[in-house]
C-alpha positions as CSV (number, residue, x, y, z in Angstrom):
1,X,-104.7,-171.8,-13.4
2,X,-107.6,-171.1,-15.6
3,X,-106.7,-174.0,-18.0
4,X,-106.3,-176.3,-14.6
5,X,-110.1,-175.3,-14.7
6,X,-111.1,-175.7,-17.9
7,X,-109.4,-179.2,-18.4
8,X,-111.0,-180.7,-15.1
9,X,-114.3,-178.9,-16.1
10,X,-114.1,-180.9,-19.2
11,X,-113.4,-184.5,-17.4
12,X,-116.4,-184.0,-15.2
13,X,-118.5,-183.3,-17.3
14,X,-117.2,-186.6,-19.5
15,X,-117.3,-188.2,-16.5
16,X,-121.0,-186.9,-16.3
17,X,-122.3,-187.9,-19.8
18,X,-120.6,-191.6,-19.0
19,X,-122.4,-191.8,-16.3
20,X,-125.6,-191.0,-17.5
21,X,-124.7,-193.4,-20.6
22,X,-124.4,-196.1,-18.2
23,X,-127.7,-195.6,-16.3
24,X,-129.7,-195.0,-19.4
25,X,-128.0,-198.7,-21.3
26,X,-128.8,-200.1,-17.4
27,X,-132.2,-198.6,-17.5
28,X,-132.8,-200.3,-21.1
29,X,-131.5,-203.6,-20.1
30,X,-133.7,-203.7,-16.9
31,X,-137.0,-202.9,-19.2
32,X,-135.4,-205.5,-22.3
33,X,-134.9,-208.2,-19.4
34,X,-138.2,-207.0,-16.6
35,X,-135.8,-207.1,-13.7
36,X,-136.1,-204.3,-11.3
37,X,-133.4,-201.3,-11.3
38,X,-134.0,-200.8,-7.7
39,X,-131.3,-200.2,-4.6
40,X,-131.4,-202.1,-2.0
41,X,-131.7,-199.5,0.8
42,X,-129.9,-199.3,4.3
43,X,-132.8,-200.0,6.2
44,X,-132.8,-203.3,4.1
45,X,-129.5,-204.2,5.2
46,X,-129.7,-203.3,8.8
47,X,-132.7,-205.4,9.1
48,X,-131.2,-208.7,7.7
49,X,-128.2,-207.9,9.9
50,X,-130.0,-207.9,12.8
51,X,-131.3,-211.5,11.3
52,X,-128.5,-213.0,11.1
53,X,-126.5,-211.6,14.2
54,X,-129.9,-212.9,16.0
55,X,-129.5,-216.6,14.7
56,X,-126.1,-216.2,14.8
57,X,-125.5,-218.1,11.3
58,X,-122.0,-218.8,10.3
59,X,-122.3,-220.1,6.8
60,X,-120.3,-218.9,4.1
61,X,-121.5,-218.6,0.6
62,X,-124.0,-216.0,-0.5
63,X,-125.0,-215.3,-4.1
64,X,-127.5,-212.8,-5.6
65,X,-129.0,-213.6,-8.4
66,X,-129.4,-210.0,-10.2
67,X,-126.3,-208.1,-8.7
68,X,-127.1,-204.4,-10.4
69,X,-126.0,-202.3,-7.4
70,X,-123.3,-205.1,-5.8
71,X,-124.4,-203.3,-2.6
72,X,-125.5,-206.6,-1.4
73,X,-122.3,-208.5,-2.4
74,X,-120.0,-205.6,-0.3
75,X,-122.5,-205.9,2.1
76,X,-122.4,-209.5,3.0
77,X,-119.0,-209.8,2.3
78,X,-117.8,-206.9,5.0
79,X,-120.4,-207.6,7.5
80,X,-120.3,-211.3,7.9
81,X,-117.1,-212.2,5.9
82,X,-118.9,-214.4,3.6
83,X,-117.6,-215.2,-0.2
84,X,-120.1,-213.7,-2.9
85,X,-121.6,-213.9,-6.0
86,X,-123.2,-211.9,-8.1
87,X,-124.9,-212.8,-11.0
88,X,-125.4,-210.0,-14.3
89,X,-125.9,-210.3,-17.9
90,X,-125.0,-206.0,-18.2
91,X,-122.1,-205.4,-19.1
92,X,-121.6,-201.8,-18.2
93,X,-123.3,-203.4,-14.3
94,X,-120.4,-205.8,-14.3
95,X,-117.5,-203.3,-15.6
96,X,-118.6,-200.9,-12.6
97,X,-119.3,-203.9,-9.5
98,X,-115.3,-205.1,-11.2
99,X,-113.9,-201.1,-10.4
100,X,-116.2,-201.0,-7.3
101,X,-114.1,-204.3,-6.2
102,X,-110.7,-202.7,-7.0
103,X,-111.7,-199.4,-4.7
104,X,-112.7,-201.1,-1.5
105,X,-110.5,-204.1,-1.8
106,X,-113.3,-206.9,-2.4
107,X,-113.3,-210.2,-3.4
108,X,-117.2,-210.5,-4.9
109,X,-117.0,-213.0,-7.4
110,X,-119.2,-211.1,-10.6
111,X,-120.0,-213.9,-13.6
112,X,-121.9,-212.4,-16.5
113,X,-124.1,-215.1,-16.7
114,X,-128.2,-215.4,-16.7
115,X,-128.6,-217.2,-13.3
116,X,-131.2,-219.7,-14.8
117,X,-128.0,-221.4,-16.2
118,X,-125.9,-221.5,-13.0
119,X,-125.9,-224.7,-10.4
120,X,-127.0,-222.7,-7.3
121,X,-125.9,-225.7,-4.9
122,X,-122.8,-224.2,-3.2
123,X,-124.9,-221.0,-2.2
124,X,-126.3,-221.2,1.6
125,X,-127.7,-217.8,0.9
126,X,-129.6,-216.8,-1.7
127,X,-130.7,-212.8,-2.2
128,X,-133.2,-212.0,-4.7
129,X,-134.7,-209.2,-5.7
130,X,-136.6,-209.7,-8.8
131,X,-140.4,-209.0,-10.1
132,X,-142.8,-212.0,-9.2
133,X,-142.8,-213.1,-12.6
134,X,-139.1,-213.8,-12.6
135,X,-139.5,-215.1,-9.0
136,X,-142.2,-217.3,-10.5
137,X,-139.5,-218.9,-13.2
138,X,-136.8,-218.8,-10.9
139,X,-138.5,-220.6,-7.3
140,X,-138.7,-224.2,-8.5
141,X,-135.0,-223.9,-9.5
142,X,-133.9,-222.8,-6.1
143,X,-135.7,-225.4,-4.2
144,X,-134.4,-228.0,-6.6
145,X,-130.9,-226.9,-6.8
146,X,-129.9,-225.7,-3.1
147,X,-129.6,-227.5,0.0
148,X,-131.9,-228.2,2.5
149,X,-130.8,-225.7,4.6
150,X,-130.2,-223.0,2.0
151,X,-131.8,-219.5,3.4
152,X,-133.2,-217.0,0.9
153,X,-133.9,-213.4,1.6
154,X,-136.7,-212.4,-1.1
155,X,-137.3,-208.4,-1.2
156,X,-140.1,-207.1,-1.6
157,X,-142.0,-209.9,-3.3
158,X,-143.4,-213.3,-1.9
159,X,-142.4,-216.8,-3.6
160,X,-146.1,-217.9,-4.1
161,X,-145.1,-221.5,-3.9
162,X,-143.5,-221.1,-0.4
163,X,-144.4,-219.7,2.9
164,X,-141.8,-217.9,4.3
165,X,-140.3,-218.6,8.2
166,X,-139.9,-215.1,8.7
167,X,-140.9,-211.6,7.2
168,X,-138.9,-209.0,8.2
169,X,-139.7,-205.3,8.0
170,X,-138.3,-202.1,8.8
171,X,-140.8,-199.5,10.9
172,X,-139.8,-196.7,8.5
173,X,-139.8,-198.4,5.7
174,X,-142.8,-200.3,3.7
175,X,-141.3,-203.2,2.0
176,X,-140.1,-206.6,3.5
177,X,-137.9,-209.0,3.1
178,X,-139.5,-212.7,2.8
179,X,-137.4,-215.2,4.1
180,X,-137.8,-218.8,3.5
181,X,-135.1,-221.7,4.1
182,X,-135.4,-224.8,1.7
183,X,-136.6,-228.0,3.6
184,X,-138.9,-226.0,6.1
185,X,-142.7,-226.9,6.4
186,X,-142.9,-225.2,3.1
C-alpha cells in the first residue's frame, strides 16, 4: 500500500513539474510573440451567448485567431454547434487544445499556423483577443479577407479603424467585448 503511494506521489508530482514546464515555455512564447496569456472568463462567454441567442444567428464557422486556452473553440462548438478553428504557433498550446479534443469528444480544428498567413474567408465569426498592436496589424486583413457579413467579437480592446455595432459588457466584470460586423457603416 505504501509503494501504491509512493509511485502515484511520484506521477503527480511529474505531472506537476510538466505542467509548470508548459506554462512557463507558454508564458515565454506569449512575451517572444506580445500576445496576451489571458482566459477568456465565464462571464465573457455568457455575455456573447446571450448575443447570439438574442439575434438568433445561425451561421457556422468560427475561428479564433490566438487559440491559447481553446476555451473559446469548446465553447462555440457545444453551445451553438458551430465548426472551429483555432489558430497557434505553440506547440505545447496545440499538444494540450489536441488532448483537450480527445477528452470531451471535440471536433476544433487546431492548425499551428501564424494567422497573418491563413485566408480568413470561410470564417463568419471571428474572436480575437490580442494586444492593440497586433489588432492594429491584423484589422485591415480581416476586413479585406472576410465577408460582408463576417461578425467579430474583439475582447477587451477596440479596432481603432472600426466602430463597433455593439459593445457588450458584463455588470461584474470590467472588460468588454467590441463587436463589429464587416460591411456595417464602419
Amino acid at each position: 500500500m505504501e509503494e501504491t503511494r509512493f509511485i502515484f506521489s511520484i506521477i503527480i508530482i511529474i505531472i506537476i513539474i510538466l505542467i509548470i514546464i508548459i506554462v512557463f515555455i507558454s508564458l515565454l512564447n506569449s512575451i517572444i510573440y506580445k500576445v496576451p496569456l489571458v482566459w477568456t472568463f465565464l462571464s465573457d462567454f455568457n455575455v456573447m451567448k446571450k448575443w447570439l441567442k438574442k439575434y438568433n444567428l445561425k451561421w457556422k464557422y468560427l475561428v479564433d485567431l490566438w487559440s491559447w486556452t481553446w476555451k473559446v473553440l469548446r465553447f462555440f462548438e457545444r453551445e451553438f454547434n458551430m465548426k472551429t478553428t483555432g489558430y497557434e504557433i505553440d506547440l505545447w498550446n496545440i499538444l494540450i487544445a489536441k488532448f483537450f479534443n480527445k477528452i470531451f469528444w471535440l471536433k476544433a480544428k487546431i492548425v499551428k499556423k501564424s494567422y497573418f498567413d491563413t485566408n480568413l474567408s470561410k470564417y463568419d465569426y471571428i474572436y480575437i483577443y490580442l494586444y492593440p498592436e497586433l489588432i492594429e496589424k491584423i484589422q485591415e486583413k480581416i476586413w479585406y479577407d472576410c465577408k460582408e457579413w463576417t461578425i467579430i467579437f474583439s475582447n477587451a480592446f477596440k479596432l481603432k479603424k472600426y466602430k463597433p455595432i455593439e459593445i457588450l459588457k458584463d455588470e461584474k466584470w470590467n472588460d468588454e467585448i467590441y463587436i463589429y460586423k464587416i460591411g456595417s457603416s464602419n
